[in-house]
KOLTORNU-662195 format. One record per residue (C-alpha): x, y, z; residue in one letter. Coordinates in steps of 0.5 Angstrom, whole numbers, plus 500, padded with zeros to 3 digits. Layout:
N
XYZa;...
//
This chain:
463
608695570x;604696564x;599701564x;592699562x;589700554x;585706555x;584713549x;579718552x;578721545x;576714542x;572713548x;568719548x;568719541x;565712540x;560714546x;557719541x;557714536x;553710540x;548714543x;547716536x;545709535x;541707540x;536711537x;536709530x;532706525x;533699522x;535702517x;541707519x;543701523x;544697517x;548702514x;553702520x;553695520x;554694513x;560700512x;564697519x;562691515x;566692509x;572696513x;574689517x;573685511x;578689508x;583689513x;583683515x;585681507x;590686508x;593685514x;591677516x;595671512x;590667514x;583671512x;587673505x;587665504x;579666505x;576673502x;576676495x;582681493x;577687494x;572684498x;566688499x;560687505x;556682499x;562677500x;560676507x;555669506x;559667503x;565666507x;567660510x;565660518x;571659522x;572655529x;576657535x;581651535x;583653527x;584660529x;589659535x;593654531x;596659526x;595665530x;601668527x;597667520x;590671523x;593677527x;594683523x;600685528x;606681528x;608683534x;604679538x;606672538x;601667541x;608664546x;609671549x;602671550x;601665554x;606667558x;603674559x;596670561x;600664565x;601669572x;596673575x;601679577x;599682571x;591682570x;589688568x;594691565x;596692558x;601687553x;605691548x;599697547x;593691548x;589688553x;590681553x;585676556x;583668556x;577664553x;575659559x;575654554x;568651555x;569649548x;575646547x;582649548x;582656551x;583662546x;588668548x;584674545x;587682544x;584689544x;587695542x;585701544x;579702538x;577696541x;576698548x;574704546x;568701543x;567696548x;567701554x;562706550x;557700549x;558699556x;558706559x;551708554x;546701554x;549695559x;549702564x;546700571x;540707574x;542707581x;536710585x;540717585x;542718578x;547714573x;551709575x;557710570x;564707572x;568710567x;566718569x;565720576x;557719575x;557713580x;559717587x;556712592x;556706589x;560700591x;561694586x;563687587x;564682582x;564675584x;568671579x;574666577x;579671579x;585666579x;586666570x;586672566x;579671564x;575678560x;571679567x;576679572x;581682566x;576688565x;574690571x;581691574x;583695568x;577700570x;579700576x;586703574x;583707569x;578711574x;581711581x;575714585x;572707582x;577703584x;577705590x;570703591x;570696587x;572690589x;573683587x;571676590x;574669588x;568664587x;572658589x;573661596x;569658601x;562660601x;562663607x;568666607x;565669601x;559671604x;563674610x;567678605x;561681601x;557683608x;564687610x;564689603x;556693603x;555692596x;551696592x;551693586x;553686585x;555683578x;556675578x;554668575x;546667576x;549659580x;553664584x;547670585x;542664586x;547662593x;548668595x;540669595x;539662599x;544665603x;541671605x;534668606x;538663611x;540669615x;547667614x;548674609x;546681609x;547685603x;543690600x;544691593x;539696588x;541693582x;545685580x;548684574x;548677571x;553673565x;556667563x;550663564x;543663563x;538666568x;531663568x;526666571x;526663578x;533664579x;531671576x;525671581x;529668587x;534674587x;531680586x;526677592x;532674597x;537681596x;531686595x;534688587x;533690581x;537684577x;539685570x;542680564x;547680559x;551676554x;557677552x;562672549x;572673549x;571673543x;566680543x;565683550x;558687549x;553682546x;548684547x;544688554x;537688557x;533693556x;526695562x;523691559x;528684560x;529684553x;536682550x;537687545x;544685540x;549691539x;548690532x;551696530x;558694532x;557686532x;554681526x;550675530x;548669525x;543663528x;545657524x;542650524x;546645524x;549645516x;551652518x;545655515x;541662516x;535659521x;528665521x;527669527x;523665532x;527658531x;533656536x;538655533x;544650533x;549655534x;550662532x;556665527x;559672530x;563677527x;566682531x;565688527x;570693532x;577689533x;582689526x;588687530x;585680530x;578679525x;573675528x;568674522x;563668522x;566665528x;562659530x;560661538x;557655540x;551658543x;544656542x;539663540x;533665538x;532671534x;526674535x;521677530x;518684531x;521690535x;521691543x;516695546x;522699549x;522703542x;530700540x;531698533x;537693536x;534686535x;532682540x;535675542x;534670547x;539665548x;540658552x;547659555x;551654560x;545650565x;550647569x;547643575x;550646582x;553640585x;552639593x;556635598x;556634605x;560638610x;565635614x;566634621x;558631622x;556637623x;550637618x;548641611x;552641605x;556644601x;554647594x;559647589x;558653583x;560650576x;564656574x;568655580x;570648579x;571648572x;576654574x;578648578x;579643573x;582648568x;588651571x;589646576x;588639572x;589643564x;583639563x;578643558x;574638555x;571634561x;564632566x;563631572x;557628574x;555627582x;552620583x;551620590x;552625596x;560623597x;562620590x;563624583x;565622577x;570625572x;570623564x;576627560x;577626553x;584625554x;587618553x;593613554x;599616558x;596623559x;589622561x;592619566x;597625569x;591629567x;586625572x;591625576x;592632577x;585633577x;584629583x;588632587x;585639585x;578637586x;581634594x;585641595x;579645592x;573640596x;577641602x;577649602x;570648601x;569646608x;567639604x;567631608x;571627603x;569625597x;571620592x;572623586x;572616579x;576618574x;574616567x;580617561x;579617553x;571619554x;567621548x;563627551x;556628549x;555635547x;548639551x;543643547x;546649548x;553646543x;558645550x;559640554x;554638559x;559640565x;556638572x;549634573x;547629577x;547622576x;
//
């Protein structure tokens, strides 16, 4: 067993950083981000085949407009050419991520964990310690939780009393699952007072799990914690959480508003990405303010060009200003985000944005045995389904009636065939877990799928 990545020195030297910051000027700000700017553009020409391709022999922070943005897909194919560290071959990690035995522990001193794949085929994503040291001190200062007796803060032994639940896709070596567990190894007292519920369950086996659990702050999916309100309205759970902490999609204001009022909580959102953990937090004022002295975010139009504040843009370009063992520089994210004008009543300089995430329909079928009601399926969890059950990554599902779905894929020919077929059989064994009456799932092979607003694929709506 490996032990997870973690240096207490870069830790609590990076913290001070970060508090330091918190309180800056805009102009300090810039300075910070211009200077990490212009040591991972240096790195990457130094140690990245791939970049040295793209950047000037001495390139400094004025080259940066002028680097070519750079997509997912690109970057997995000549991963060998981008890591700055030869050791780390993309085979040997796919292997590492391919089992579960070994989420949250380190590979070969890094902390290695897998995209979704919303945007096409999943990246493999690794940290060293300088990264982790950043990301936890991020975390650890502004996406901090105040619990009503203090602090709550999982990386020193401020948080007695509290038990934290995340519910997630546990069943893939994801950054939410992988993070969560490496923490709970670096702290033991809050290892023992975490746990983590798998969202593809049942949701009243969930429910029941949580309600023996007593947590008392929950982190989850805004379609999951808007379950388990309804839940919870319905008498059919009882939890009592002070704080619910949300990602992954985006969190409206009736969602926001049902939670807070089902579960008696305070409900806080973030935005982070594989790619870069800790986007962005939100403030007491419910507002998300970017980390911009670690992270770049550019909003673009569709032709790749700066779009002004208070404009939604086509997507957004990210630039991870921490990790140079793989440079991630105006990386194409695919999410859709308004940057705003002016500063935050809350005082912080750190700019504030508001982002159109994934707006997945959750999908409802009837339960089986003729007993009444339905069963909501979370986006998330079927997507999970989909992707490591069927290794499918580019697909809809879309409900045309009570018993009767239809799944679009993009793969063709003899594949999309095996590929529907694996599918299927996932999406029955997974249905029928859910306690759900049969449905018939329609397969459409060698499908052109449209993309939604937010840049990704619509993945679950209604017909």
């Amino acid at each position: 067993m490996s032990a997870p990545v973690f240096d207490a020195l870069r830790f609590q030297a990076a913290s001070f950083d970060v508090i330091a910051a918190s309180h800056a000027p805009p102009s300090l700000l810039a300075q910070r981000q211009t200077s990490r700017l212009e040591r991972l553009l240096q790195a990457a020409q130094q140690g990245s085949a791939f970049y040295r391709e793209r950047l000037p022999a001495t390139p400094v922070a004025a080259d940066f407009a002028r680097v070519q943005p750079v997509m997912r897909d690109e970057l997995m194919q000549r991963f060998a050419d981008w890591v700055t560290d030869p050791a780390l071959q993309l085979d040997e990690l796919r292997g590492f991520t391919a089992g579960l035995a070994r989420v949250g522990e380190g590979f070969k001193g890094y902390m290695a964990w897998e995209s979704s794949g919303t945007s096409g085929r999943p990246g493999v994503f690794v940290q060293d310690a300088a990264t982790l040291a950043v990301y936890d001190a991020l975390e650890a200062v502004r996406h901090r939780v105040r619990a009503p007796h203090g602090l709550f803060n999982p990386y020193t032994a401020a948080g007695l009393g509290e038990r934290t639940a995340l519910v997630t896709a546990t069943q893939g070596h994801f950054a939410s699952i992988v993070s969560f567990e490496r923490l709970r190894r670096i702290n033991r007292w809050f290892g023992q007072t975490s746990a983590s519920f798998d969202i593809q369950q049942p949701l009243g086996d969930l429910c029941r799990q949580l309600q023996a659990f007593g947590p008392t702050i929950v982190a989850t999916y805004p379609t999951a914690a808007t379950l388990l309100a309804e839940r919870q309205q319905a008498g059919a759970l009882a939890i009592h959480p002070h704080h619910v902490v949300t990602g992954g999609e985006s969190l409206g204001g009736g969602a926001r508003a049902l939670i807070g009022s089902a579960l008696g909580t305070t409900v806080r959102a973030s935005y982070g990405a594989s790619e870069f953990l800790p986007i962005a937090w939100e403030c007491g004022h419910g507002q998300l303010h970017v980390n911009s002295d670690w992270v770049i975010l550019e909003p673009v139009d569709e032709k790749l060009r700066p779009v002004p504040p208070g404009e939604l843009s086509h997507s957004v370009l990210l630039t991870n200003l921490a990790n140079l063992v793989q440079p991630v520089i105006r990386y194409d994210l695919g999410d859709q985000v308004t940057l705003q004008p002016g500063r935050c009543a809350c005082g912080s300089a750190l700019p504030v944005i508001e982002v159109l995430g994934r707006r997945d329909d959750i999908l409802r079928v009837p339960a089986a045995g003729g007993r009444g009601g339905d069963v909501a399926l979370l986006p998330l969890a079927l997507s999970t389904v989909i992707e490591e059950q069927g290794g499918v990554f580019d697909f809809q599902l879309q409900q045309r009636g009570p018993r009767s779905l239809v799944l679009r894929i993009a793969n063709a020919g003899v594949e999309g065939h095996a590929a529907m077929a694996r599918c299927k059989q996932a999406l029955a064994a997974y249905l029928e877990a859910q306690g759900a009456a049969p449905v018939r799932v329609h397969g459409e092979i060698g499908c052109h799928l449209p993309r939604g607003l937010s840049g990704k694929a619509c993945r679950m709506m209604f017909g």
